[in-house]
C-alpha positions as CSV (number, residue, x, y, z in Angstrom):
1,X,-20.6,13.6,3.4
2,X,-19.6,15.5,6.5
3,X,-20.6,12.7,8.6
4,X,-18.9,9.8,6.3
5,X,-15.4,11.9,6.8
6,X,-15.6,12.2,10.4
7,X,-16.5,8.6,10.3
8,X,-14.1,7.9,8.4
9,X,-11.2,9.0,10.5
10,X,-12.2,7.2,13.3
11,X,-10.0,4.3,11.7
12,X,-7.1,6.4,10.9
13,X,-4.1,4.3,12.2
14,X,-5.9,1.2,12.8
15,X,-6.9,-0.2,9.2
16,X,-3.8,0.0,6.9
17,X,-2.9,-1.2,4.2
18,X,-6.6,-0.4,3.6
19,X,-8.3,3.1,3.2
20,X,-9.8,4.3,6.4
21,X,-13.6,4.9,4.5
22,X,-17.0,6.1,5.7
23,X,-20.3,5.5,4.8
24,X,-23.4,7.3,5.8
25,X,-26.9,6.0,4.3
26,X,-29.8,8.1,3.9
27,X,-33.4,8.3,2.8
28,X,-36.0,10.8,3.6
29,X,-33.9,12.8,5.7
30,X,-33.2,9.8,8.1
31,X,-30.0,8.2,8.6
32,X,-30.5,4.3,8.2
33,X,-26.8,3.3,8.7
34,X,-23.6,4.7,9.4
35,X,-20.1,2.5,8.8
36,X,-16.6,2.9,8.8
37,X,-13.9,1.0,7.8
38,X,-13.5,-1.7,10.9
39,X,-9.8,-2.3,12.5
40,X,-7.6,-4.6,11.0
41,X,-9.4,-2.8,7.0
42,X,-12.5,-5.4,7.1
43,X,-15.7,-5.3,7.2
44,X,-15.4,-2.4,5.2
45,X,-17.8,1.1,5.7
46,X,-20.2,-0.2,2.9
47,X,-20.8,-3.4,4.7
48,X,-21.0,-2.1,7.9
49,X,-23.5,0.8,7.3
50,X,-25.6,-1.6,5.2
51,X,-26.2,-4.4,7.7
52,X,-27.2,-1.2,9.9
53,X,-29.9,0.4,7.3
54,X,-31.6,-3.7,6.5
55,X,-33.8,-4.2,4.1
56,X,-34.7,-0.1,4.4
57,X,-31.4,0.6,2.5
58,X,-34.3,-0.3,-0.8
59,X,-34.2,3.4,-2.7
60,X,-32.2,5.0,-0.5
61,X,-28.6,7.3,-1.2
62,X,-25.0,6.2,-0.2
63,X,-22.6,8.6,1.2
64,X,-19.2,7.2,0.7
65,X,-15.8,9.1,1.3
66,X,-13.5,7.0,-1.4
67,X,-15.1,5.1,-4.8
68,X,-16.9,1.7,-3.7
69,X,-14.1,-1.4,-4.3
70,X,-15.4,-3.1,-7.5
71,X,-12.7,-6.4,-7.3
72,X,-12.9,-9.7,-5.2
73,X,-10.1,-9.5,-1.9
74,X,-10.8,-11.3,1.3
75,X,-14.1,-9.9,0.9
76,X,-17.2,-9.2,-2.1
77,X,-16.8,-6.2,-3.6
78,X,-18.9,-3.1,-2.1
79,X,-20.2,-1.9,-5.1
80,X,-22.1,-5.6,-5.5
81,X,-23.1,-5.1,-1.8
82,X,-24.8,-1.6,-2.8
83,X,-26.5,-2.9,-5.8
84,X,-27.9,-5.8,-4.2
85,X,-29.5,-4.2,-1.1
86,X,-31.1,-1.9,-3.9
87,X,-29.3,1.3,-3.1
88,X,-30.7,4.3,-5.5
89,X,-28.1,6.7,-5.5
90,X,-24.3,6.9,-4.2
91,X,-22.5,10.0,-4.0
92,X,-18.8,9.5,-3.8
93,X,-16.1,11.8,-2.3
94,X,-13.1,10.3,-4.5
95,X,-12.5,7.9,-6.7
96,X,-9.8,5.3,-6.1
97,X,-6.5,5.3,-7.3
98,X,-6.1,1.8,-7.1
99,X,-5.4,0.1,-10.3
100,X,-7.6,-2.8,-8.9
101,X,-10.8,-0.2,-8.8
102,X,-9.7,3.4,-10.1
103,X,-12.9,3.9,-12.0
104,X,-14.5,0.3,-12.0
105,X,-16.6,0.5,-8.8
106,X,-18.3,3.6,-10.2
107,X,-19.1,2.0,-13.4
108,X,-20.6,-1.3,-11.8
109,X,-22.6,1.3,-10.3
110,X,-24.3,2.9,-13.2
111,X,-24.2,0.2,-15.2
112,X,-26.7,-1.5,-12.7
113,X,-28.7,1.7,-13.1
114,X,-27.4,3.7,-10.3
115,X,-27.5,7.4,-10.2
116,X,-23.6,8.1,-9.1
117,X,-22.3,11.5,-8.2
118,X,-19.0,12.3,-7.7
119,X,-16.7,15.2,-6.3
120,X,-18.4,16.1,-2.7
121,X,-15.9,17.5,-0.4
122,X,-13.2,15.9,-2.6
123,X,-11.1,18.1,-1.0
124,X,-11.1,17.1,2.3
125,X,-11.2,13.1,1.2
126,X,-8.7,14.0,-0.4
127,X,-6.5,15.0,2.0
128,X,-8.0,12.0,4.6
129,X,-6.6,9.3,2.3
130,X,-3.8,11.3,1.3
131,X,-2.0,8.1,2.8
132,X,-3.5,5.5,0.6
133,X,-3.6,7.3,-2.0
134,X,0.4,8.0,-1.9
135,X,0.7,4.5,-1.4
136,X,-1.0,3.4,-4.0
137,X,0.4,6.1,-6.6
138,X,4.0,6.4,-5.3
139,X,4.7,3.1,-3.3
140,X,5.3,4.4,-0.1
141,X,3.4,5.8,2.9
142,X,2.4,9.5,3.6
143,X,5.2,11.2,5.9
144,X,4.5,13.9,8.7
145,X,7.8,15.2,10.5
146,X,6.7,16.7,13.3
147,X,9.0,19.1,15.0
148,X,8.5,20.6,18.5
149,X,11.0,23.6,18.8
150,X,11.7,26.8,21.0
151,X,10.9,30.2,19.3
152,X,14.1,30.4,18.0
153,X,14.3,26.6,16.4
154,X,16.1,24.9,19.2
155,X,14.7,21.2,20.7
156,X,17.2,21.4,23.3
157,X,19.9,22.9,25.3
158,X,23.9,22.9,24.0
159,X,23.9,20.4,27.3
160,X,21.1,18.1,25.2
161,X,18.7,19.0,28.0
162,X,15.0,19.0,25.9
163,X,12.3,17.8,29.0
164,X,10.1,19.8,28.2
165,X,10.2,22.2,25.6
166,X,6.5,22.7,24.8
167,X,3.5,22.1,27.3
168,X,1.5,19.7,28.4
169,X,-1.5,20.2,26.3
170,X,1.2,20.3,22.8
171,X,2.7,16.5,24.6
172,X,-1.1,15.3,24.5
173,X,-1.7,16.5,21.0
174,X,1.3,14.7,19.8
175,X,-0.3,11.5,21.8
176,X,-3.0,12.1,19.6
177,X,-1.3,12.5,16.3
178,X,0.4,9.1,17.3
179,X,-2.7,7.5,16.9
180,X,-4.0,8.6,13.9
181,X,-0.8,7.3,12.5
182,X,-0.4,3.9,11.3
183,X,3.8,4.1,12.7
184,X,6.0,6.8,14.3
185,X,9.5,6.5,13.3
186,X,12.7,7.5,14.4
187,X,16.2,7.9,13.9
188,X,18.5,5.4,15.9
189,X,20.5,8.2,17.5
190,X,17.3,9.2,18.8
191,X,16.4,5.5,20.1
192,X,19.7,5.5,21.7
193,X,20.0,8.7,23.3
194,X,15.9,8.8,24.6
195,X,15.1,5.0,25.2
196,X,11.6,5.9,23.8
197,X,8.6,3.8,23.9
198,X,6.9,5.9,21.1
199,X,3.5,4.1,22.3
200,X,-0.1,6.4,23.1
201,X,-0.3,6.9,26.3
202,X,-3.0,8.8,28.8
203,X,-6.0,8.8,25.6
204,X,-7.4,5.7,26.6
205,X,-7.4,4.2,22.9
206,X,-7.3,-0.1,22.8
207,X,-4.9,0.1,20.2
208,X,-1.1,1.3,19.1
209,X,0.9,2.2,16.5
210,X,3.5,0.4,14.6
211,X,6.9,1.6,15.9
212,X,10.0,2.2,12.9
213,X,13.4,2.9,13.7
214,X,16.1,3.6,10.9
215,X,18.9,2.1,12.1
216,X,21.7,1.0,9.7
217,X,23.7,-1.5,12.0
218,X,20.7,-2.5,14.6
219,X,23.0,-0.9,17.2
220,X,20.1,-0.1,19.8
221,X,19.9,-0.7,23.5
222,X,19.4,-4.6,23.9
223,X,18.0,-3.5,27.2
224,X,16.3,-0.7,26.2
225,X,12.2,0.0,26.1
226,X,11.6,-0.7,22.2
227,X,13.4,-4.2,23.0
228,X,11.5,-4.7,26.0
229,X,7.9,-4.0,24.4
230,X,9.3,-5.7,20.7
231,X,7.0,-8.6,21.8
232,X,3.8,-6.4,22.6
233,X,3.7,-3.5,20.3
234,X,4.7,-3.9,16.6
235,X,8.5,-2.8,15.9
236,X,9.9,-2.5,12.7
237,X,13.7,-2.3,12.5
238,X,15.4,-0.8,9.0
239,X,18.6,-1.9,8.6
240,X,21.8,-1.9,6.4
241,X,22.5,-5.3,4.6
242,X,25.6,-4.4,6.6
243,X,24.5,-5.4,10.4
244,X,26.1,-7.6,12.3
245,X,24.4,-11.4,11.6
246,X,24.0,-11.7,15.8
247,X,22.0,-8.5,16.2
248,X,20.1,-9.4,13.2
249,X,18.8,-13.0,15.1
250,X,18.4,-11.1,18.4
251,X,16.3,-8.5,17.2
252,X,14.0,-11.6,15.7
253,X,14.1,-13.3,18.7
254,X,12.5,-10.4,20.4
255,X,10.0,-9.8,18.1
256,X,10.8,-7.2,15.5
257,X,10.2,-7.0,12.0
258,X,13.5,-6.6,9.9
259,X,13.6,-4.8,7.1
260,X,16.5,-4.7,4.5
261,X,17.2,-1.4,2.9
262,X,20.2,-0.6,0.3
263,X,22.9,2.1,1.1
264,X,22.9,5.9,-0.2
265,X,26.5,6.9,0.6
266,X,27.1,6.0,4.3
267,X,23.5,6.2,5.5
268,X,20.4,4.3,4.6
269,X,18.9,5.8,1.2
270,X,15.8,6.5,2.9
271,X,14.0,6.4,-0.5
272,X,14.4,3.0,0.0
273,X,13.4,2.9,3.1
274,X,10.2,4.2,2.3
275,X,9.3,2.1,-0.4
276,X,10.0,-0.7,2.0
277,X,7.6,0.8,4.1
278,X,4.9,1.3,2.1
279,X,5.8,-2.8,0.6
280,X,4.4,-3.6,4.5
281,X,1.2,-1.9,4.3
282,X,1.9,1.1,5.7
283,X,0.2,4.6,4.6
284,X,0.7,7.3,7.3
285,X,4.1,7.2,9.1
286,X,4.5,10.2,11.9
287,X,8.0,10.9,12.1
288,X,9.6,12.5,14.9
289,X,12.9,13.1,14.4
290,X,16.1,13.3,15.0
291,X,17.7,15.4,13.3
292,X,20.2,13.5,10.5
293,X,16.8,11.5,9.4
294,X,14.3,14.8,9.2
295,X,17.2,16.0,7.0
296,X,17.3,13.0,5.0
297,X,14.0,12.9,4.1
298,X,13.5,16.9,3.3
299,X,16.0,16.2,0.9
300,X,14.8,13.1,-0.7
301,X,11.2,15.5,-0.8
302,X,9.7,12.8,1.1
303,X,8.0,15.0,3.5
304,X,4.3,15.3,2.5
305,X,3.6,17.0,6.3
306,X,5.2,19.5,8.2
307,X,3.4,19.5,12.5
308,X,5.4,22.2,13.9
309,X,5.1,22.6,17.9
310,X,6.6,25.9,18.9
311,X,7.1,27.2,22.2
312,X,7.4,31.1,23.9
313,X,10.7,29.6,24.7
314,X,14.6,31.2,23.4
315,X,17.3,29.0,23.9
316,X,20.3,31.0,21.6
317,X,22.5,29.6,19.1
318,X,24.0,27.4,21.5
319,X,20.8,25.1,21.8
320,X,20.7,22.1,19.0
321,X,18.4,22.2,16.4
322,X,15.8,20.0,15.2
323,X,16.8,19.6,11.5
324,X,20.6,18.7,10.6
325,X,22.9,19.8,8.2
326,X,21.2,19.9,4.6
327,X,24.0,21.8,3.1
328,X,22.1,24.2,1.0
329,X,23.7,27.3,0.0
330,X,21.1,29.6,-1.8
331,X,17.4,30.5,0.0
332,X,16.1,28.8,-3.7
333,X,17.3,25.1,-3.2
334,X,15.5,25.1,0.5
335,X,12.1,23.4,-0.1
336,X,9.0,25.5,1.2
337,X,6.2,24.1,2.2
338,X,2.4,25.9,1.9
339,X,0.3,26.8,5.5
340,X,-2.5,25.1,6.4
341,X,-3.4,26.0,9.6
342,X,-2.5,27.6,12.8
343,X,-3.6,27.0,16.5
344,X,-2.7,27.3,19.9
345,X,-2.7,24.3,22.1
346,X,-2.1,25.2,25.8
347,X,0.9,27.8,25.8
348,X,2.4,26.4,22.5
349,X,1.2,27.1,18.7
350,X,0.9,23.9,16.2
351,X,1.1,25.2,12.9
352,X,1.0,22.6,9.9
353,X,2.4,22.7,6.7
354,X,1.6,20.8,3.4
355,X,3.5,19.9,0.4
356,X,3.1,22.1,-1.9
């Protein structure tokens, strides 16, 4: 089951709205076929580690990381594909939330006289589909804010000077983070102010993320980088049923996807915004930042992910933080989040935090 996880992520941020699955088949102690959930969500990782194991998949047990689909998409469901190639035993991770399965893949299963276990390292599946899983249960996608501060909480300077905070190494991991992300997503003062791509670069991958910014009135740099690359890299543009009707065509004409969202006061409810979200398919957005939309969503509870960089740097109180105003006046109305883990990478220290 170790395997099928790692296998498993390997499509991380390349297969939504599906799950990103792994299947590892076995008999004898040999491994016959090993699958994963292909980009784009099909073939899935039963299909692909069964046309790998042949006709030698006859008796043989099926490691799978999330319960076999039991209902007819775009493709046969997999738990028909393990009972006709004669599999003898499937042990399952998790089972699937998914009001389409959620239960009925494992019952095809025994009901064709399979011996079905389930629960191995449900823990960690757990937390590798956290995305589908809040997408299918809540309607919107898994969040990570990830944060990348001085010792003292600052992201830059009073003068807004920020290049570079942390360290090379801690700039690659967040490369990397990017890509196991369906979308990053930023604020549009932050799409003004840095003219970011928000692409992977230097990792060598063939693929990119989706790029969001939350943007009430569309009012970003027309020549900017996100405008230039609208055509090339998938943009998605949240707006306020308020923008102005030219920026609206523009932005179309370039490439970007549109999406509506209501009003919560004078900003974009970004409740909304994630239910939106998650209606396109998406289940794992990385957000980084700014600040008025990392507050936003801590106090919506929206943040299922805290990746903290931090940096043997001390600005002083002068320096701007990373998180804005939240106005919270008692240490019992400020959300906490539990410790997952802690390491260093380069001169810097990641430290992530889960919900609770």
């Amino acid at each position: 089951m170790a395997l099928a996880l790692s296998l498993g992520r390997r499509g991380q941020g390349r297969v939504w709205p599906n799950p990103a699955v792994g299947c590892v088949i076995v008999r004898d102690g040999l491994i016959l076929g090993r699958g994963w959930t292909q980009p784009g969500g099909r073939p899935h990782a039963e299909t692909v580690a069964l046309a790998q194991a042949g006709q030698a998949a006859g008796g043989a047990t099926a490691y799978v990381t999330l319960e076999p689909c039991a209902h007819h998409g775009q493709t046969p469901p997999c738990a028909e594909a393990l009972i006709a190639a004669g599999i003898a035993r499937v042990v399952v991770a998790v089972a699937d939330s998914d009001a389409r399965v959620d239960g009925r893949g494992l019952q095809m299963l025994r009901d064709a006289g399979i011996d079905v276990s389930l629960g191995e390292a449900a823990e960690a599946a757990r937390q590798d589909h956290a995305g589908f899983f809040t997408r299918t249960e809540l309607g919107r996608p898994f969040v990570t804010l990830k944060l990348a501060n001085s010792f003292d909480g600052r992201i830059a300077t009073g003068t807004g000077q920020s290049q570079w905070i942390t360290g090379p190494e801690a700039r690659r991991a967040v490369h990397a983070m990017r890509s196991r992300h369906d979308a990053v997503m930023v604020g549009g003062g932050t799409a003004r102010k840095d003219d970011p791509t928000l692409t992977v670069r230097d990792l060598g991958i063939d693929h990119q993320p989706a790029r969001i910014v939350v943007t009430r009135r569309l009012d970003l740099p027309l020549m900017g980088n996100l405008a230039r690359t609208a055509s090339q890299v998938p943009l998605i543009l949240c707006h306020g049923a308020d923008a102005d009707a030219h920026l609206l065509q523009t932005w179309q004409d370039l490439g970007a996807t549109l999406l509506p969202c209501r009003l919560r006061g004078t900003q974009l409810d970004p409740r909304d915004v994630l239910q939106k979200l998650g209606s396109h398919g998406l289940t794992r957005v990385f957000c980084e930042g700014g600040g008025a939309l990392a507050a936003s969503l801590i106090e919506a509870d929206l943040v299922d992910e805290l990746a903290g960089f931090t940096a043997g740097l001390v600005i002083g109180a002068e320096g701007l933080p990373g998180i804005g105003a939240m106005g919270l006046a008692r240490l019992d109305e400020a959300p906490r989040y539990k410790l997952r883990s802690v390491q260093p990478i380069g001169q810097d220290i990641l430290h992530i935090w889960s919900r609770p």
